[in-house]
Each structure stands twice: as C-alpha cells, then as structure tokens.
N, C-alpha and C positions, 0 to 999 in steps of 0.2 A: 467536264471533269466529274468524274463520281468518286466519291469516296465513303461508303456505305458498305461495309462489310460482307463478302459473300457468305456463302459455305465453306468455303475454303481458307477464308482468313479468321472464320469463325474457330474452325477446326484448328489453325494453327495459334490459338490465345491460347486453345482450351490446351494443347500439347506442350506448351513452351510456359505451363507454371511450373517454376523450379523446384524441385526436391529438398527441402531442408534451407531454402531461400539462396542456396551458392549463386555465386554470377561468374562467370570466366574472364579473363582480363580483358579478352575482345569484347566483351560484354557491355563494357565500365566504358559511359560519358563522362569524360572530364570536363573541366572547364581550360579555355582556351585562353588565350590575351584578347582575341578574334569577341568569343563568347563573353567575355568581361566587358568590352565595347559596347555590345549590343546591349548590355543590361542597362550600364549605365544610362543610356541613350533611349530606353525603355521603359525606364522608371519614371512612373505619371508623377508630376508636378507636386501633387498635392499629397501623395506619400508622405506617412508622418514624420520617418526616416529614413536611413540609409542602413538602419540595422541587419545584421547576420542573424537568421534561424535557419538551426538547422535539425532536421526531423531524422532520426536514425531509429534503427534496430525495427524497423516494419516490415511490411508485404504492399509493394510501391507500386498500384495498379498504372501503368502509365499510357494506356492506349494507345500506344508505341510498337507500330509494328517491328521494328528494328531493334526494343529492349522490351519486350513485353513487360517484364515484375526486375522491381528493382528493392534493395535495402534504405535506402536515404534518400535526400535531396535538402540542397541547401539553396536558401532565399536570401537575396543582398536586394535591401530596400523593396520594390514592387514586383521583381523578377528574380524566375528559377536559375542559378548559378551551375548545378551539378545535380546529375539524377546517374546513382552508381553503390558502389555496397558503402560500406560505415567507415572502412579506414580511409577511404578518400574523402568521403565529407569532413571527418574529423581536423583533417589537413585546413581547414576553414576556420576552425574552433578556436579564434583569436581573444580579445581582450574584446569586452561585451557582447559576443556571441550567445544565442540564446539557444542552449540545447535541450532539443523534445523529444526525451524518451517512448518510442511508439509502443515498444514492449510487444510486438509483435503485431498491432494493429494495422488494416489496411488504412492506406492512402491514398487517393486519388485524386482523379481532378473535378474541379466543382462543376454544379449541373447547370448545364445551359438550357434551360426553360423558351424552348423555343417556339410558344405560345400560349401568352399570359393574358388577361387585359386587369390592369393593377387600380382601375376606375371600381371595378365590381368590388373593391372591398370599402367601399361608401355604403355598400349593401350590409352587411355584416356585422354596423352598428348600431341593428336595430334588433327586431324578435329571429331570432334563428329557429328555422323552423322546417328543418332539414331531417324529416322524418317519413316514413312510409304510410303509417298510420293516421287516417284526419281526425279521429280521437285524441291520439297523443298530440297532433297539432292546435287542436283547440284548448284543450287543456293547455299547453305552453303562451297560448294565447292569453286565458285567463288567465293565469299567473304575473304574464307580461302588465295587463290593462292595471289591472292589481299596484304592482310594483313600477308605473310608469302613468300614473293617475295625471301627472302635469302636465304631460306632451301630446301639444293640439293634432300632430302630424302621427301615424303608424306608421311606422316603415317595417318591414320582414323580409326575407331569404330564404328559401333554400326547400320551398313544397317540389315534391317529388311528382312531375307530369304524368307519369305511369300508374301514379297511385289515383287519378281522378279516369270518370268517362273523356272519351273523346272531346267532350265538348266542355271540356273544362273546369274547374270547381265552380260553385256559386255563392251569391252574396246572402245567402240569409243566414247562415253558421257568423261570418265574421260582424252582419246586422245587429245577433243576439249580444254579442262581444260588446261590439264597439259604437252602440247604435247613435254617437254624437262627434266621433270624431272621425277623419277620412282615413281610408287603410291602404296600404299599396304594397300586397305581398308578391317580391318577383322570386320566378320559380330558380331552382336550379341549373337549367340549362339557359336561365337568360331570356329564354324566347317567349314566357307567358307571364302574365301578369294579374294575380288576381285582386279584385277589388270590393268595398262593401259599397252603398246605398249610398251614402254621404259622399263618397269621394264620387259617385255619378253626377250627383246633384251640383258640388260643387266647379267638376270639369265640364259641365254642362254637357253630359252624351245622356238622352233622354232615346224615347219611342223614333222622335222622328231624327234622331242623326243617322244619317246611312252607316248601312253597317261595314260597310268594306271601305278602309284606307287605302289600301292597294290591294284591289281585285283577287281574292284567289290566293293572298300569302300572309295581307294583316287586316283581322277586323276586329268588330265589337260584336261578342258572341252573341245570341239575341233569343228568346224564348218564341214558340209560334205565336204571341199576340206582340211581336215585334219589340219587347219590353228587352235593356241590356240585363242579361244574368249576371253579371260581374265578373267574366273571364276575357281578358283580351290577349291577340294574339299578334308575337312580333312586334318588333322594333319601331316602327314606324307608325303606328298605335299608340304605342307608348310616348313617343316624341309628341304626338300631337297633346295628348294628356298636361304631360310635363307643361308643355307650351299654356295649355287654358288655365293650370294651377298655378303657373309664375304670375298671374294677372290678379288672382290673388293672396299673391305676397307669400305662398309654398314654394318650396323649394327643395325638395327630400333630398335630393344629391345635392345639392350644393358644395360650391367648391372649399368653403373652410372645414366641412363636415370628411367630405372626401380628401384633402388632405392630410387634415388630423389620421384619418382610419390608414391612411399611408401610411407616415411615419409608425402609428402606434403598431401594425405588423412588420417593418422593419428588421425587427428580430427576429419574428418569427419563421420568418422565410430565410433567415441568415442561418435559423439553427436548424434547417429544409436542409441546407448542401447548397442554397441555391447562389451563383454568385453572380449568373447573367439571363436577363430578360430580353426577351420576345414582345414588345408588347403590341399586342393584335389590334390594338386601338381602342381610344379613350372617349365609349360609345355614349356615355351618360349625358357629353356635354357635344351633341352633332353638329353644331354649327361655329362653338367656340373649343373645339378641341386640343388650340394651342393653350389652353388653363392647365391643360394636364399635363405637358414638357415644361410649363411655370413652375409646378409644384415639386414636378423632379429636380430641377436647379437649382431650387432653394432649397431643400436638403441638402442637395449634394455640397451647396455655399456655407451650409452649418455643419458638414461634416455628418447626417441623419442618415444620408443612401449608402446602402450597403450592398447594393448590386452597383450592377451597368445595365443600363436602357436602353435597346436600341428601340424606337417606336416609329411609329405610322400612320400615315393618316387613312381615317376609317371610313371608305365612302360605299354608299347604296342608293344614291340620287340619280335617275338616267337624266333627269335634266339639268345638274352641274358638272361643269369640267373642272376635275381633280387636280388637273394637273398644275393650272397655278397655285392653287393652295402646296401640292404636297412642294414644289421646286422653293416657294417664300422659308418651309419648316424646314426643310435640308441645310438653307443658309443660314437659317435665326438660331438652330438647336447643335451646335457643335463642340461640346463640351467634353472634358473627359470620360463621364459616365454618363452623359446624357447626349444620343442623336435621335434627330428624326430623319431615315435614309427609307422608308416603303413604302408604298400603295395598295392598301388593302380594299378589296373590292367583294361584294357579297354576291353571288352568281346565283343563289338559290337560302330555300330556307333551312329547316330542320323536318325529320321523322316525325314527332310526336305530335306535331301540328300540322303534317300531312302537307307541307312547302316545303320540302328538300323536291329536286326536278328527277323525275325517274325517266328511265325509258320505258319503261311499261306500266301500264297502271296499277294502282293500288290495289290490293286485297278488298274486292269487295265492292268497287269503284272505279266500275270499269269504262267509265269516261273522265276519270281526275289521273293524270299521273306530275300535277306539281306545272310549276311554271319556273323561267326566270326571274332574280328581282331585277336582273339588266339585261337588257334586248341583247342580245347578238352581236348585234350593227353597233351598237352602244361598246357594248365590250370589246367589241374588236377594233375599235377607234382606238380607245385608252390604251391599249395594251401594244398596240405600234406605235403610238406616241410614247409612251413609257419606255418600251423597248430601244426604243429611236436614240434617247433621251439617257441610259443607262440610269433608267430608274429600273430596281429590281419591284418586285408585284406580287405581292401575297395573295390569293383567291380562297374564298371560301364556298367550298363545293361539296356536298352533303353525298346526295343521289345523283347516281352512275351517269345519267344523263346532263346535270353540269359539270362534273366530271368530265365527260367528252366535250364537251361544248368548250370548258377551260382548255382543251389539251388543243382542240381545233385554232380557237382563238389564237393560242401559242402559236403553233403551226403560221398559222398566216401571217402576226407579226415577223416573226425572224424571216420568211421570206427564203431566200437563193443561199443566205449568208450565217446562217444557222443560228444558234442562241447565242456565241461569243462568249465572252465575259460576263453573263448575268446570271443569278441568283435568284430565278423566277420559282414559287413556290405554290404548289395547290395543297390547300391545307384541308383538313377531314378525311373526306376519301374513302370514308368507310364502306361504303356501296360501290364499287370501282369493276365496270365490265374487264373479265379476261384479257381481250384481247386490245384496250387500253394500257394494261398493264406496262407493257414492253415500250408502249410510245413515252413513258415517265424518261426513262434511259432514253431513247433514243432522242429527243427534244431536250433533253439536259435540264427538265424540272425534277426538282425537291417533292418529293409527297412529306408535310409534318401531318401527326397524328395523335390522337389521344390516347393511348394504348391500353390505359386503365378502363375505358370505356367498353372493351370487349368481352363482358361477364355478363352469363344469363342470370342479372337484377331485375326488379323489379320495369326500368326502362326499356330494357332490350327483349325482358317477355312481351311488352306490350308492341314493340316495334316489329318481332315477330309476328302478331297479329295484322299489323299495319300490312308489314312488306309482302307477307305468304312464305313459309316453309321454306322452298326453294332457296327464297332470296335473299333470306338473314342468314341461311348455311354459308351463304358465303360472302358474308362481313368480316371487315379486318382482316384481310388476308397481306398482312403485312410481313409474313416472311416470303410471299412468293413476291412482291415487290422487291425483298432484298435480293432475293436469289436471281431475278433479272437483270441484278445490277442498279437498282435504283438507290438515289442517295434518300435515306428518310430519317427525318430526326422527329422530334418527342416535344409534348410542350400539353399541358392541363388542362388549358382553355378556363383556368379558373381567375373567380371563383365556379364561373360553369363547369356544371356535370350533368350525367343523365341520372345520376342517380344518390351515393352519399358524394357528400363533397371530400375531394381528395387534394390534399395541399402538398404532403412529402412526395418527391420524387420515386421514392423507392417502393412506395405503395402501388405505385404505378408500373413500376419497374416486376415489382412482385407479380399484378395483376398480366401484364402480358408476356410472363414468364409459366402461370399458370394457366390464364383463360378461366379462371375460376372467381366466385364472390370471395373478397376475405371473408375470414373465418369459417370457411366452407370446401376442407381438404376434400372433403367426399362426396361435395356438391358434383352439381353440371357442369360439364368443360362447354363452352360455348363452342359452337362445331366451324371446322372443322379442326379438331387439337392437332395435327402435324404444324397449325398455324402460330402453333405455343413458340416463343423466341428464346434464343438462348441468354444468355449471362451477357458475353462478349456481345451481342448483337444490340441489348439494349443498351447496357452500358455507352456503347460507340454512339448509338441513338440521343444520349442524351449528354453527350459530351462534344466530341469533334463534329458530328454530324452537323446538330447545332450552330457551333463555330462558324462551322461553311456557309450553311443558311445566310447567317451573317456578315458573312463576307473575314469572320475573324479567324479562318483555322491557323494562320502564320501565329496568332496573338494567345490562344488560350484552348483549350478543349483535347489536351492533352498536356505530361507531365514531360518537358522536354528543353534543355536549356537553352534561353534566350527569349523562353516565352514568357508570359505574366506568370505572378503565382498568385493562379486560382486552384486551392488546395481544399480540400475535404478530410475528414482522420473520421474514419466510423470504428463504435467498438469493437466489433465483429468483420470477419473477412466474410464478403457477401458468395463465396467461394467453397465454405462452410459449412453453411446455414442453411436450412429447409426450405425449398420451395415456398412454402405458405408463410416462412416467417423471415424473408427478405423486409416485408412493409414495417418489421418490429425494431431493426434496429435502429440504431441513435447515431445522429451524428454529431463528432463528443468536440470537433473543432472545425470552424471555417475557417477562410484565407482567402480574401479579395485582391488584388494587387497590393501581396504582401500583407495587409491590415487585415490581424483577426478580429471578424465580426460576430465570431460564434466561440464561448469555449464553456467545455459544460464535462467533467469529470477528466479531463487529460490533464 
C-alpha cells in the first residue's frame, strides 16, 4: 500500500482550496451514532476529560482527500467528533463546551516526526556550540569555562563538520580552554566527536591505542607520529570512550541528566506542532537502551509527555542478534504513549566522514568508496527473521550503494510472498541510484528523509567536495521518489543536522519547499530545483505519511472523525505566506489526544 501523494493528488489539494472557505452540503462530515461509538471507544484512558472543543470559523487543512479544507471541527474527550463548516459544529456547543474562535487561522493535523532520537537532547545541556565559525566557537567556549568554573566534566553540541578539514578539529584550541578538565564536544550530525588532552589522558587512548575501532568507518584520528589529535569518528568510538570514562566515575549522558533534558524540552517541541515521535533509537545508552522507554513512562505516569513515542531498538553490532532484545521491548513497552515496535539497523555511515557505502568511489579516493557497518550475510539474516516475525525495520542507509544493498536485502526476505503487511523503512537515502528508485514502490518500502538537509550549507558544500559534481547534483531527489509512487515521510534526525540545528517542523518543511539556506531567498537552490516539493506534498510528508510509517494512519495524521485529535492552529495559512517565510510562523495551539499541550496567543 502506498500512500504518498503523487502529481496528481498534489494537483488536486492545490485545486480543491475553497473560495471564500464555502463547503457544499455533500461536502459536510457529520457525526454519526456509528462515529460517536468509535470515539468513545477511542478515547485513551488517561484523557483528562470527556470535554467538547470546538474550533470554528478557520481554514481546516485536513489531509483529506475526500474533504480537502474544511471550516471547524469538534473534539469530545481524546477524539475528532465532526470536521465540516461552523453551523454544524455549533450543533455541539452544549453546556461546558469550549469554543475556539480560529478567526480565520489554519488548522491542521499535528506533525508526525518520523525521525527523532530524544537521547540527543542530554546533548544540549551543555555549551551549544552550533556555529560555522571556530572563532565564534571558541569564544563561546570561553565564556562557557568562565561561567561554568565548577563542572569537572565539559559536555557541548552542535560544531559544524563542514566547517573543520577532513580530518577533523583538534585538541589544542579546546587544550588552551580547558587545559584541566575533560571536554567531549559532539558534532552536529552525531557522528564526530571532538575532544581535548585530558579527556585522552583520562580515557586512556594514548600513541599506542590502535587507531581504528572498526576498520574503515570509526577511529581515533591520529597525527603522522601516531599521536590522537582529538577528533574521533562514529559511534562505536564513542561507546568505547564512554565505556573507559564510566570507570572513572564520568558519565556525561547519564540517565538523570538525560532525563531531566527530556522533560525540560517537553514544551518545546509541543509548541514545534509536534504531537508524535519516530524515535530512531536511544543511542547514548547501547547496551541499556531500555533506560530510555523508562524515562518515557514516567513521564507519561506524571502526566510530563506530551507526545506519543513509538521507539526502537538501535542496533550496529554484527556479532549480536537483535532480535531477542527488540521481541522482550515490544512486550515490556506497551503503553498508551509509549511503544517499543522497530529495529533499527545502521547499514552504513555518513558523508562527512567518508562511511556512508557508495557505489563508486569517492572524489579523490579512488580506492575508498565506504564499507558496511553490517556484512550482507548479517543483514540479510535479521531482516528475514524480522520479516518472518512482523517486526517492521528501520535502516539507516546514507550512500546509493547501502541503499541497494538495503533494497536487495528487502528483496530476499519477503521472498515468493512479497512485503505483506509490513512497514519496512530505509531512512536517509539521500544518494539513491535512479534506477533503485522505482524498487522503493515496488517492494512496498518507506523512504523517511531529512528534507531540511537539502540546502547548499556549509555541510552539503563540503560534501560536494567529497561526492564530485556529478553526484551531489543529484541528492535528494525526493520528489521523483514521489512521483514513482513511493510512500516518504519526514522526520529531523534531531538533534542531528549537517549543518544549524533545526527543531520546528516547518523550517524544514520551508527548506524542501525551497532547496535553499534560510534567510537566503537569493541564495543557491541546491540542484536539481524541479526537486523543490510542493505545499500538499510536504505537508502529507509529515503527517499521514508518518502515520503509516507507523502503522498509525487509521489513528492520526489526518483531520477526520473517529480519529485522535492531534490538532495544530498556526497563525498564518501556510497557503499564504512566502516561500522563505513558511519556517517563521508560530504555532499559536497544539492538541494531543484532545490535551492542549501548547497554547501561546489563541
């Protein structure tokens, strides 16, 4: 089943907004006795109440091919009652009904974040340092040491990969800093890691630790008299790090620090639009990853979560089988906001560190073009057992050639008997050979994607470099995925980015609407621009698409009664508004199964 908007249905949102907001009586969903059953019978547990709101007098984006724009919609307890003009809602407007004048504001349905990982904002409560400039990073640095004189551990975020050489920053800038306490600044995109002097000393990677964890995808960067410069690369580096400094008694993610950083954006992402997560997996903590569906449940038990979770377990190990781990988290994590139902597997690395798996070699490097981090044989074991199993499988596949390899793998699980009922997803995808394309539809995988990622930044000039001319001309080419029919939904991969960090939906939404940096109407479109998407296209992207991903489109990711009410109100119709200034507006109310978790000027 696809359900990813073509041409044709894109064309048909864009022709069916209505004139002066009328609706035709055929137009108008009511509410049924049929559709009052199901609400009741739909309303999660733990809904505060059973209260009527009702939103009238809007522009009712409903992602409804059947009512494209609607005037109102009214909410009984955790569920949409009626989506139709104002005098039928009205009909509703009983004794404690709460009615919300929209005044003409759109409404839609909330964003399904259909790749998050919510571990990475442990990152975040440290030096943020999410800038282009290592001037202005070091300057932010001193100011940090300055104003954070007590704390034995440095934690930071957010150094720009494109803004260092290839081989990474180094440790005598952060030496001059911090030349007593240990530093561990993780980049942007997650996958590098840089460090000073002390924190060597203390993890104990000296001249003679070998420099490669795993061959060819994570090491310890090293100068030619064999000495660590202080940039390491990839995940599995990092773990090993972590691992030497928990011995003595460090702990820089640690689970109360990472919890706390949970709850305390809470908000912030409720007043994103965001009302469901993706979560790619809870990478910080590799071998006790059920800490992080812990910390979701107790929220959710204090009433703190203001999404839904569906999460995964996040594996890159070819010598453990996943699978009993992820079938124990399926059974242990089944709450109302909080599941663990995926298997997320890493097929390959990243661009910027020259581990994404290409089919041709690198610019420049014309005997590297990248490895697996899982063999073949590895991968295509799990993925028939998963298969087998209706466990659905998230992959993460960077470059064209694990791309193929993921698509192959597919291919030979499903077998005679085709994909069924599953919800198999290859996520990234940005480097996707042509004529893989069409096997996305035809194998009934999901392409998720980062869309805001597709702007010639600071990241993507340098990965130009990396890939050659040719090859970055034709990244992201996510509307000829649509146009083939492929289902693709949206998701941030935050706090990872390649370049600033992008937390609102709509920034992203703006970005692969443009192909352009913000604030840079007259900048570079990243080539080729027919790949720019429409309005309807993204929106669908990051709502129902979502959903499906999910396994949830019956439940949410459009505005349609008998589903939840996951509801959004923005000031402005995105419908409207300028190309470059979709990322500016505000979202002024959310709605989670019925519970506003956001309201800010309505």
């Amino acid at each position: 089943m696809c359900i990813a908007c073509g041409s044709a249905i894109g064309s048909l949102f864009a022709a069916s907004k209505p004139e002066g907001g009328g609706l035709t009586r055929r137009q108008m969903v009511a509410t049924s006795a049929a559709a009052a059953a199901f609400a009741a019978a739909a309303t999660p547990a733990w809904a505060a109440s059973n209260r009527t709101t009702i939103f009238r007098g809007g522009r009712v984006y409903t992602v409804e091919d059947s009512l494209p724009w609607a005037q109102a919609v009214v909410v009984k307890g955790g569920t949409i009652v009626y989506v139709g003009d104002d005098a039928g809602a009205m009909k509703f407007a009983g004794r404690g009904a709460d009615v919300i004048d929209l005044k003409g504001r759109m409404l839609m349905p909330g964003f399904v974040e259909a790749h998050w990982h919510l571990c990475t904002l442990a990152f975040a409560r440290g030096a943020w340092v999410n800038e282009e400039d290592p001037e202005r990073i070091y300057a932010i640095l001193r100011d940090y040491a300055k104003a954070h004189s007590d704390e034995k551990f440095i934690l930071g975020f957010g150094w720009i990969a494109g803004a260092f050489p290839a081989s990474g920053p180094r440790k005598e800038p952060l030496d001059e800093i911090f030349p007593d306490r240990p530093v561990l600044l993780v980049s942007c995109d997650l996958h590098g890691y840089w460090v000073n002097s002390k924190l060597l000393e203390v993890a104990g990677i000296t001249k003679d630790t070998p420099r490669d964890v795993v061959p060819g995808s994570s090491w310890y960067e090293k100068d030619p008299n064999g000495a660590p410069t202080g940039f390491i690369s990839e995940v599995p580096a990092l773990f090993a790090v972590l691992q030497a400094l928990k011995k003595h008694g460090i702990e820089p993610f640690g689970l109360k620090s990472a919890a706390a950083a949970i709850e305390e954006w809470q908000p912030r992402l409720a007043a994103a639009g965001i009302t469901t997560f993706f979560d790619a997996g809870f990478s910080a903590w590799p071998t006790e990853q059920h800490h992080g569906f812990d910390m979701l449940v107790d929220l959710e038990k204090r009433g703190k979560l203001l999404q839904r979770v569906i999460g995964c377990l996040y594996h890159n190990d070819p010598k453990v089988d996943p699978l009993p781990i992820i079938r124990a988290y399926r059974q242990r994590y089944r709450t109302q906001l909080v599941k663990a139902d995926v298997l997320k597997l890493l097929v390959d690395g990243t661009e910027l560190s020259r581990t994404a798996y290409l089919l041709d070699p690198y610019a420049g490097k014309p005997d590297w073009r990248g490895e697996p981090l899982l063999p073949s044989p590895v991968l295509n074991r799990i993925l028939r057992q998963a298969h087998a199993e209706g466990i659905d499988t998230h992959l993460h596949a960077v470059g064209d050639a694990a791309v193929r390899m993921s698509l192959d793998g597919y291919e030979a699980a499903f077998g005679k008997n085709g994909p069924g009922n599953r919800r198999h997803t290859i996520c990234h995808a940005f480097l996707t050979a042509p004529s893989d394309i069409p096997r996305f539809r035809k194998l009934g995988v999901i392409a998720n994607t980062q869309i805001q990622w597709g702007v010639p930044d600071t990241s993507q000039r340098r990965i130009r470099e990396i890939y050659g001319e040719e090859r970055w001309s034709r990244m992201y080419t996510f509307r000829t995925f649509i146009n083939e029919g492929v289902t693709v939904s949206f998701g941030m991969d935050a706090l990872a980015t390649g370049s600033k960090v992008v937390v609102k939906p709509l920034e992203a939404v703006q970005a692969g609407h443009t192909r352009q940096e913000p604030g840079k109407p007259d900048g570079l479109v990243h080539p080729p621009a027919t790949e720019r998407l429409s309005l309807p296209e993204l929106i669908r992207g990051y709502t129902i698409n979502g959903a499906y991903q999910l396994r949830m489109e019956d439940q949410i990711g459009s505005i349609k009664a008998g589903k939840l009410a996951d509801l959004i109100v923005l000031e402005k119709n995105l419908f409207d508004v300028g190309p470059h200034d979709i990322g500016k507006v505000n979202i002024q109310l959310t709605m989670m199964n019925g519970r506003i978790t956001h309201r800010d000027g309505l």
